[in-house]
Every structure is written in C-alpha cells, then in structure tokens.
VOBA-1610 file (N, C-alpha, C; in pm, whole numbers, padded with zeros to 5 digits, always signed):
BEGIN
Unk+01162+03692+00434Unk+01091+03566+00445Unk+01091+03517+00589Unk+00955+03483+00628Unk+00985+03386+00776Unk+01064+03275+00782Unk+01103+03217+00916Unk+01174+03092+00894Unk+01110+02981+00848Unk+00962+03008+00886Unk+00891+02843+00868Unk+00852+02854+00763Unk+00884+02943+00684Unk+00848+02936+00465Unk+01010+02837+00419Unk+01127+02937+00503Unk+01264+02867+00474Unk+01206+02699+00467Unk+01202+02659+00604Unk+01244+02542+00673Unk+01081+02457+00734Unk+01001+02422+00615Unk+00870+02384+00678Unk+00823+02249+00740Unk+00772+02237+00860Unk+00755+02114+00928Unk+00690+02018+00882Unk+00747+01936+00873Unk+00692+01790+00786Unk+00573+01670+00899Unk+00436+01679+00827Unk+00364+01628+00913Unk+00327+01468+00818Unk+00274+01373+00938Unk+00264+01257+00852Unk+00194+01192+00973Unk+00073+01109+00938Unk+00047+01026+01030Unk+00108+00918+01086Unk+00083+00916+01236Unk+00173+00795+01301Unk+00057+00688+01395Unk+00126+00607+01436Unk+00101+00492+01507Unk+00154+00530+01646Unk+00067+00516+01736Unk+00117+00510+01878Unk+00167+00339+01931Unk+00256+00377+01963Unk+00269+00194+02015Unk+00262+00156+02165Unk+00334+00302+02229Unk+00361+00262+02366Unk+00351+00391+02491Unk+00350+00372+02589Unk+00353+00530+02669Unk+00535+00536+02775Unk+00562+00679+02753Unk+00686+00670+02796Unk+00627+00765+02936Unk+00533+00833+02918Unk+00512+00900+03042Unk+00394+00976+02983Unk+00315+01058+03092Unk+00176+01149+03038Unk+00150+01207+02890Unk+00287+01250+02880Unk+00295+01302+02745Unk+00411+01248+02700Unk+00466+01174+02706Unk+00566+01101+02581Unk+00500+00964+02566Unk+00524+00947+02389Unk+00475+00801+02353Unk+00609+00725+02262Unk+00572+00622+02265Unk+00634+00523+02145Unk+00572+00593+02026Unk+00609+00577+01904Unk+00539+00611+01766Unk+00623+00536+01692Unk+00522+00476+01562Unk+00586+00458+01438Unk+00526+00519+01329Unk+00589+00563+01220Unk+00536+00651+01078Unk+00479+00519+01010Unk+00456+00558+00887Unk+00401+00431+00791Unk+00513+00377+00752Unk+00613+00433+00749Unk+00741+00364+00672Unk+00782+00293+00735Unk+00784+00279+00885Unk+00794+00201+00978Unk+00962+00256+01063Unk+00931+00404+01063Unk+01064+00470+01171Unk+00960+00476+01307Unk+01040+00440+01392Unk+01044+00483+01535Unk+01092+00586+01602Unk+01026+00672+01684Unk+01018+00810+01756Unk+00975+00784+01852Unk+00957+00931+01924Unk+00896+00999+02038Unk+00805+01026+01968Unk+00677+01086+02036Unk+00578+01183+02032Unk+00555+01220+02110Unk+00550+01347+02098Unk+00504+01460+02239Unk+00365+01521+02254Unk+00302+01513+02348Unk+00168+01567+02345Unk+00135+01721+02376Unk+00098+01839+02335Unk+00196+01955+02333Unk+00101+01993+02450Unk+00094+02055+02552Unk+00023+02143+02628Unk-00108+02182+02558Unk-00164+02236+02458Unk-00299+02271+02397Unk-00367+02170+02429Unk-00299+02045+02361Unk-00412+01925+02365Unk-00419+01832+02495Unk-00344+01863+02616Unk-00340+01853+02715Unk-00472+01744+02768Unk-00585+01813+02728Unk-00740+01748+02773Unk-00745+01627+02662Unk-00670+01579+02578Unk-00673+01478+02514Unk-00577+01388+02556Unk-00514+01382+02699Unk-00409+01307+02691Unk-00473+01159+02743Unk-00582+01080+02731Unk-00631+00977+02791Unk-00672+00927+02608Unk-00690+00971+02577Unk-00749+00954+02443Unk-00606+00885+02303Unk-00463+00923+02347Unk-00380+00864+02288Unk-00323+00730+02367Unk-00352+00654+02295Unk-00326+00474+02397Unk-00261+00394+02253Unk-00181+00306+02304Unk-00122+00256+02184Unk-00252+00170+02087Unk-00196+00201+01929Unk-00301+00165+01831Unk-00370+00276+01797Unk-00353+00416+01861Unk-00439+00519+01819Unk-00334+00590+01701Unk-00416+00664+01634Unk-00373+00703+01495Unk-00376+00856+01507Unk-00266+00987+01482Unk-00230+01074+01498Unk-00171+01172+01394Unk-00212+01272+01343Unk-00106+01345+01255Unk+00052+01399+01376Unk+00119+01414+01332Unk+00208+01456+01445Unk+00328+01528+01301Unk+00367+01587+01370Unk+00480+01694+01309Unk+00591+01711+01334Unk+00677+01705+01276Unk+00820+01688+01281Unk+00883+01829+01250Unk+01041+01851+01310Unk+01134+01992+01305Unk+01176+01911+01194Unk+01216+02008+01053Unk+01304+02003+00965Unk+01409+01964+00990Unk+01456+01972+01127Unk+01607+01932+01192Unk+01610+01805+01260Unk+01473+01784+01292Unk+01520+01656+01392Unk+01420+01574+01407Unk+01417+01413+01360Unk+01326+01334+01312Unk+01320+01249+01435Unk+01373+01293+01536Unk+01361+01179+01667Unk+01278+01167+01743Unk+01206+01317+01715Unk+01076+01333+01845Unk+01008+01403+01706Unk+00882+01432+01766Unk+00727+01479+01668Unk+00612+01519+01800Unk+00544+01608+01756Unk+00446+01670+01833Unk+00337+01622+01787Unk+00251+01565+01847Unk+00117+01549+01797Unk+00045+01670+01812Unk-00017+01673+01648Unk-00089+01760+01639Unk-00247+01740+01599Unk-00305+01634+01581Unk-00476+01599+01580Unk-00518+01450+01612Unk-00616+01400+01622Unk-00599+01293+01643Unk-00686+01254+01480Unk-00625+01117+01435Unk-00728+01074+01295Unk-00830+01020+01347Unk-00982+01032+01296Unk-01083+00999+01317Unk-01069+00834+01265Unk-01112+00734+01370Unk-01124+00625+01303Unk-01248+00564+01232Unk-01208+00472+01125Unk-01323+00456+01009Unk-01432+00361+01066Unk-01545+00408+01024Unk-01644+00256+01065Unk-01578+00183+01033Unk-01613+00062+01129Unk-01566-00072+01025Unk-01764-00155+01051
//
C-alpha cells in the first residue's frame, strides 16, 4: 500500500484573513481554527489573487493541523 492510501490529506475550505509574507497567510476553517496557509510554488502566478476574504480549498498533513497548502482557489458566487 502507498503511504497516502495509509494516511490521507484532509482538505476543507478556508478563509484567508491576513498576509504573513508572499506566500504565508492567516487562515480560518469553517469551524473557526486558525492556521497558516502556504501558497505552494505551482500556484506561484496566483499569489496576488489570495488577499484576505478570499476563499480557498487548502490541505492539511494527517500529522499536522497548524499549517495547510493551498490548493485551488473557490470560485465566488454571483451575488
């Protein structure tokens, strides 16, 4: 078995709140925990596009709920 069948990364949309640097942010989940988010190198050309209030799937290590990688951005709804 691979490891990531063992031990699979838990994704959940978040809230950006704040910027810690180019690629580190403030985040909150819906439940209302506070993190890091990291902006990974791929999405690099999206880093102007996460500003606090923007909405994100981001992904978490099975091991460690303190930091999360953003991994798409959520399309926001008409209003």
């Amino acid at each position: 078995m691979s490891k990531s069948a063992d031990n699979p990364e838990v994704t959940t949309e978040i809230t950006i709140t704040g910027n810690l640097t180019h690629k580190a942010f403030h985040a909150v989940a819906k439940n209302g925990y506070r993190f890091v988010a990291v902006l990974p190198m791929k999405l690099a050309d999206q880093a102007e596009t996460v500003t606090p209030g923007s909405r994100w799937i981001a992904q978490f290590s099975p091991f460690d709920f303190s930091s999360a990688r953003l991994v798409e951005k959520v399309a926001d709804a008409a209003e």
